[in-house]
C-alpha positions in Angstrom: 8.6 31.1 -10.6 5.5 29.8 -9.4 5.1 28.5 -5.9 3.8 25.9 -3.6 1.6 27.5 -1.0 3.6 25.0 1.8 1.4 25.8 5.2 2.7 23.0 7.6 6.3 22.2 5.1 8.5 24.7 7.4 12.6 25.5 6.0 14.5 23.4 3.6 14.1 26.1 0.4 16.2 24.3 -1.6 13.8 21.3 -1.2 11.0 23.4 -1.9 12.7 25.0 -5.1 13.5 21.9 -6.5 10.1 20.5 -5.7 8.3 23.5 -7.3 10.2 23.4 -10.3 9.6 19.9 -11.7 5.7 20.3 -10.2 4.9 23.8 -12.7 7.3 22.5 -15.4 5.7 19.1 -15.3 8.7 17.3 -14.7 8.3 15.7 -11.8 10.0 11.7 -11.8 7.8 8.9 -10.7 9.7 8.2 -7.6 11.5 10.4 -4.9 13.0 9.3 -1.9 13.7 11.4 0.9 16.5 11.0 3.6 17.4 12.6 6.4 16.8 13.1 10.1 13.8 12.9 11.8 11.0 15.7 12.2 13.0 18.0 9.7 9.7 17.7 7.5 10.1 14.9 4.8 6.5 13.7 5.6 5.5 17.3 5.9 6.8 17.9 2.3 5.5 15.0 1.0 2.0 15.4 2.0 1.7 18.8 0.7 3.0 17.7 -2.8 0.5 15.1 -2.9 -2.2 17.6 -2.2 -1.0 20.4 -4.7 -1.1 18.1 -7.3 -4.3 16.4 -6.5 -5.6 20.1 -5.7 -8.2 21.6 -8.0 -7.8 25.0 -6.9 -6.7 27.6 -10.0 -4.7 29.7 -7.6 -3.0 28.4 -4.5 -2.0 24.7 -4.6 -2.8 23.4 -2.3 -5.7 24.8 -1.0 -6.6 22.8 1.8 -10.7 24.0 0.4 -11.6 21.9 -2.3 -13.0 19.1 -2.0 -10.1 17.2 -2.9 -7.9 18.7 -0.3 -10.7 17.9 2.0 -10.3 14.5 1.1 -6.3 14.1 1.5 -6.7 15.9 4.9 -9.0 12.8 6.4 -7.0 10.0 4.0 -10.4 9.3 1.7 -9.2 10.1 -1.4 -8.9 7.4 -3.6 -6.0 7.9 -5.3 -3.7 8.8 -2.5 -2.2 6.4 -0.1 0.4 5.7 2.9 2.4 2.8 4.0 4.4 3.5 7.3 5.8 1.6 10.0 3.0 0.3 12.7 3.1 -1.5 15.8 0.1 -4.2 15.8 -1.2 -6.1 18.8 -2.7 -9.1 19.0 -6.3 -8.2 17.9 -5.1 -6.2 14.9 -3.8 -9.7 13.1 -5.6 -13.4 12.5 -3.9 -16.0 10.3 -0.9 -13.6 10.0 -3.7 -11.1 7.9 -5.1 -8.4 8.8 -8.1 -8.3 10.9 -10.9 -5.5 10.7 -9.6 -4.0 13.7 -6.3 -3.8 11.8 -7.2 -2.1 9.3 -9.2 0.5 11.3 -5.8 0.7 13.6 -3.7 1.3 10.5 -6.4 4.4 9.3 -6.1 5.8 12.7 -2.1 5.7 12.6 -1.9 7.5 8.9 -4.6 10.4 9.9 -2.4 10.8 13.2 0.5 11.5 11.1 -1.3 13.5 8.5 -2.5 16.0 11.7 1.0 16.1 13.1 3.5 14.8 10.2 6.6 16.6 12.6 5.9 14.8 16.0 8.0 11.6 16.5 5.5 8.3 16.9 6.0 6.6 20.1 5.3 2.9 19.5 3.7 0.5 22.0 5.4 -2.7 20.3 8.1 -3.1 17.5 7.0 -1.0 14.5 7.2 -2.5 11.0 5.0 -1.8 7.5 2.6 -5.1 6.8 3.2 -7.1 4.2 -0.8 -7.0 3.3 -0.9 -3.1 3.0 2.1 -2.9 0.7 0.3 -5.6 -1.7 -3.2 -3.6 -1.3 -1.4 0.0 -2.0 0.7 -2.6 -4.9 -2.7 -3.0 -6.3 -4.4 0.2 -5.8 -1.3 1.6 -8.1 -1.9 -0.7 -10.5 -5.6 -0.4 -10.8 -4.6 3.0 -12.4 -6.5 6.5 -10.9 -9.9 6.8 -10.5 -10.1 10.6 -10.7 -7.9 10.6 -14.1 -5.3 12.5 -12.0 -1.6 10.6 -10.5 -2.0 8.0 -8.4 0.1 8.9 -5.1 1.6 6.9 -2.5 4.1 7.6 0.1 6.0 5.1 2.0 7.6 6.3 5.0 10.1 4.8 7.1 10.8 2.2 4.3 14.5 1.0 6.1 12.2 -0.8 8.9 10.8 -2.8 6.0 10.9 -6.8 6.5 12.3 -8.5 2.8 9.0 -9.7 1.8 7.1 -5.7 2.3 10.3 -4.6 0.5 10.0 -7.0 -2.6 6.6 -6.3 -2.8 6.7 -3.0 -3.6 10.0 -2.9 -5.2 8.2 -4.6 -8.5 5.8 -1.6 -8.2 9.0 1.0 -7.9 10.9 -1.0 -10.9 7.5 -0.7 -13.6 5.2 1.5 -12.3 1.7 2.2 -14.4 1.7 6.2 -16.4 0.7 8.6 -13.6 2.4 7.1 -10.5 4.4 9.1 -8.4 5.9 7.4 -5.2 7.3 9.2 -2.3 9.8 7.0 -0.2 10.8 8.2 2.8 14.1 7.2 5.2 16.3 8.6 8.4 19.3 6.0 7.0 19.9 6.9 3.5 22.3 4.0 4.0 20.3 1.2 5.2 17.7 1.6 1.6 18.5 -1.3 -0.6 20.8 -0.1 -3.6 17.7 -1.4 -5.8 15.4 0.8 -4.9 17.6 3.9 -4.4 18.7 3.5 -7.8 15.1 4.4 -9.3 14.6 7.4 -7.3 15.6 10.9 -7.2 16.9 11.8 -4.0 16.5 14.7 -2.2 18.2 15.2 1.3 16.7 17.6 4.0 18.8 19.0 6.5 18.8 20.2 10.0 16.6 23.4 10.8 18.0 26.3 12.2 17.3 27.5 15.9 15.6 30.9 14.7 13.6 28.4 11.8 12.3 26.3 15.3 12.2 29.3 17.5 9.7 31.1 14.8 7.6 27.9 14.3 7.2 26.9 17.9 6.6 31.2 18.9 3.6 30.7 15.6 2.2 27.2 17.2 1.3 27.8 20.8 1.1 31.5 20.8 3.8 32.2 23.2 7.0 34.8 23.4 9.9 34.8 21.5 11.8 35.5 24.6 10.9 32.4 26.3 13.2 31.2 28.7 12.0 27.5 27.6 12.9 28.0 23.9 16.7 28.0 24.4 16.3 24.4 26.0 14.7 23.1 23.0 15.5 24.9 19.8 18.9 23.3 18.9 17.7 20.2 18.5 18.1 20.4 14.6 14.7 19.0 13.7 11.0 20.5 14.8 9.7 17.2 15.6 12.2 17.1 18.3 11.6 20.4 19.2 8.1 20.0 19.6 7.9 16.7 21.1 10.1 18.2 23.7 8.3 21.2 24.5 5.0 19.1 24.7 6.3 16.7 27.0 8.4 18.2 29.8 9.2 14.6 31.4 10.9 16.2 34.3 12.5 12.7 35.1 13.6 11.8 32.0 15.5 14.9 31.8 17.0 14.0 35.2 18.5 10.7 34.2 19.5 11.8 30.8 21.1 14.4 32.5 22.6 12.7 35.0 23.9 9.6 32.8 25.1 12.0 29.8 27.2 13.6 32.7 28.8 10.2 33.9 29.6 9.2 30.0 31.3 12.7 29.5 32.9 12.2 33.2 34.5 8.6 32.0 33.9 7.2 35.0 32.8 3.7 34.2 32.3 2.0 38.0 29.4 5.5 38.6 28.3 4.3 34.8 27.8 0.8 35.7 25.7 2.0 39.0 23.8 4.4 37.3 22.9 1.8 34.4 21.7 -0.6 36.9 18.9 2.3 38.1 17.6 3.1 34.8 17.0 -0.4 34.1 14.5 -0.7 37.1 12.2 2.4 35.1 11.4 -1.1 33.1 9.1 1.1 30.2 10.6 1.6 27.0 8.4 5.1 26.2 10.6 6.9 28.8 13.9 5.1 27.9 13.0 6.6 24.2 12.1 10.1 25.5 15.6 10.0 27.8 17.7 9.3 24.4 15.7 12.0 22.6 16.6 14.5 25.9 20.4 13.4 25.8 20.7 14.4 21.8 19.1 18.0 23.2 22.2 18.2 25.5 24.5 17.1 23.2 23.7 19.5 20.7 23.1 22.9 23.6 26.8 21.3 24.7 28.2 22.3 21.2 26.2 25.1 20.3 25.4 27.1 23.4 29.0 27.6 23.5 29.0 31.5 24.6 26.0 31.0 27.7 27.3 29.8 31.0 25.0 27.6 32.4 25.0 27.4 35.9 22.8 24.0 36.4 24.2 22.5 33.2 23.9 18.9 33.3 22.7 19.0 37.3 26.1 20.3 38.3 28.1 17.4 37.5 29.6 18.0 35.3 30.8 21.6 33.9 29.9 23.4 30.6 33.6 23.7 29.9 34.6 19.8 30.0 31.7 19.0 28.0 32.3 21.7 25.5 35.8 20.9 25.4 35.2 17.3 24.5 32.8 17.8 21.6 35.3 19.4 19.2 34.1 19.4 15.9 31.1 18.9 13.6 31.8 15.5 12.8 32.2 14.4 16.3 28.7 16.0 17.4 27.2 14.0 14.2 28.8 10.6 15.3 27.2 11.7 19.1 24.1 12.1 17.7 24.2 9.1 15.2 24.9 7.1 18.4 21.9 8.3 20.4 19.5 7.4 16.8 21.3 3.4 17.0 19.9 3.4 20.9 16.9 5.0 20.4 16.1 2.2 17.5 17.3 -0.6 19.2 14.9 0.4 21.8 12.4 0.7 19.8 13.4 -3.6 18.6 12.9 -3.9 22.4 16.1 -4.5 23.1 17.7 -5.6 26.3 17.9 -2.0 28.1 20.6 -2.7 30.1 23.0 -3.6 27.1 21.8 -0.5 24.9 23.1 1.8 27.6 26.1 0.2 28.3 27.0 0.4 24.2 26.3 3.6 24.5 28.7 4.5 27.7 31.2 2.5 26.1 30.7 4.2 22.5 30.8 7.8 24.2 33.4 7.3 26.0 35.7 6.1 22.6 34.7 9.2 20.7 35.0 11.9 23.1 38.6 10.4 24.3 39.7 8.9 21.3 41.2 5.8 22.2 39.0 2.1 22.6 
């Protein structure tokens, strides 16, 4: 079978596969939607399926040469767009529209993500996807191709949709014009209207492997496989993580996550309480986000890294043993995990810190003793 030569799509062969097939055999569906945890390359995938088809290479799709490659790459291409969640200030909106300014800021967020579609987007406000682009991609689909080709669009992070963005471009999703093909994109399968997942094909990517991460990260910044740094961040599951964490050693972020994953697996509610109370003086919501992202590392090096005995595990705290001990199955890690993903997003709402963490202790504390 012919293939898609994926450069920045990394794993998730099956996806691929099934991608490939329907492209060559020309069967693709107008509407996809794909779920599953962030940075385990759904945009990634997406991206590089819009530019293979829009590709006018004879060999290699896609080629990242011609000159509509070119075009995808710095999001000029008339008949490929994005919607995605945003976090507009005050100068990017007038009248409840879309200033100028706006729609510069919105450009500037999209060719961000095209650059680095693994990386995690750290938002300065509460993200959600404007009403006015949905209804300006709405009538760019409708308008029909200029270059004769499919008219693309993917909408990421479609669960952080407000009713009115969602009912917009459901009408486009339920009678879309000949040549459309819409990629929807979501972390919470669950959270997607039934109405829209109904007219989609789904396909669901899941976690990467620590040797999958390990190889990328080793091909990306040129350093040794036996890097003592790579076993800190390669079980994280997804490369965005991975990456985001090797980019941004925030030494004290790892220090509280540490130390307040240690107290939640200690049980010790009156150390809990205190410790919340600190944390809530940091008073910035970018390094409360980057702590939760640090606590689902340790989680996961908790369960994994069963055979290494860490000597500094979790600061000294705690030991390797009770933590391992306590996280006894697969299930339990993914309700662990699923918890961290509800604080990170209710942080990203802007949430009141002090009541995310103490859900949190509280929620921990249930699954890994089993009893409320």
């Amino acid at each position: 079978m012919e293939k898609i030569g994926w450069k920045q799509f990394v794993g998730q062969n099956r996806i691929k596969e099934v991608l490939e097939a329907a492209f060559f055999n020309q069967t693709m569906g107008h509407a996809y939607l794909f779920c599953g945890d962030m940075g385990t390359g759904k945009f990634a995938a997406a991206f590089e399926l819009a530019m293979a088809v829009h590709c006018e290479s004879a060999q290699v799709k896609p080629c990242y040469e011609c000159d509509s490659c070119r075009k995808m790459l710095h999001y000029s291409h008339p008949d490929f767009h994005v919607i995605m969640p945003v976090s507009l200030q005050k100068e990017h909106r007038s009248d409840s529209k879309l200033t100028e300014q706006g729609w510069k800021y919105i450009s500037e967020c999209v060719n961000e993500r095209i650059r680095e579609p693994y990386l995690p987007r750290m938002h300065s406000g509460i993200p959600n996807v404007p009403v006015d682009w949905v209804r300006e991609v709405n009538h760019a689909i409708h308008r029909g191709a200029l270059k004769g080709g499919r008219n693309i669009a993917i909408l990421d992070g479609i669960e952080m949709m407000s009713k009115e963005s969602a009912n917009a471009m459901l009408k486009t999703l339920e009678e879309p014009p000949a040549g459309t093909l819409m990629i929807l994109i979501s972390q919470r399968l669950h959270t997607v209207l039934p109405t829209i997942v109904s007219r989609c094909q789904i396909l669901r990517f899941s976690c990467l492997s620590p040797e999958q991460i390990s190889s990328e990260l080793v091909s990306r910044y040129g350093i040794a496989a036996d890097d003592d740094r790579l076993k800190e961040v390669v079980n994280t599951g997804s490369l965005g993580q991975s990456i985001y964490l090797w980019e941004n050693p925030d030494e004290e972020a790892s220090i509280v996550a540490q130390e307040f994953w240690a107290l939640c697996v200690k049980n010790d509610w009156i150390d809990i309480a205190k410790k919340i109370d600190q944390i809530a003086l940091i008073n910035n919501y970018s390094s409360y986000e980057k702590m939760f992202i640090q606590i689902m590392n340790l989680i996961r090096n908790s369960f994994f890294d069963r055979i290494v005995d860490t000597e500094n595990y979790i600061m000294g705290i705690c030991s390797p043993k009770v933590a391992l001990d306590k996280v006894r199955s697969v299930d339990q890690l993914e309700q662990l995990l699923g918890l961290c993903e509800q604080a990170i997003n209710r942080i990203r709402s802007r949430a009141a810190i002090s009541l995310v963490l103490v859900d949190f202790a509280i929620s921990v504390m249930e699954k890994l003793n089993g009893k409320k």
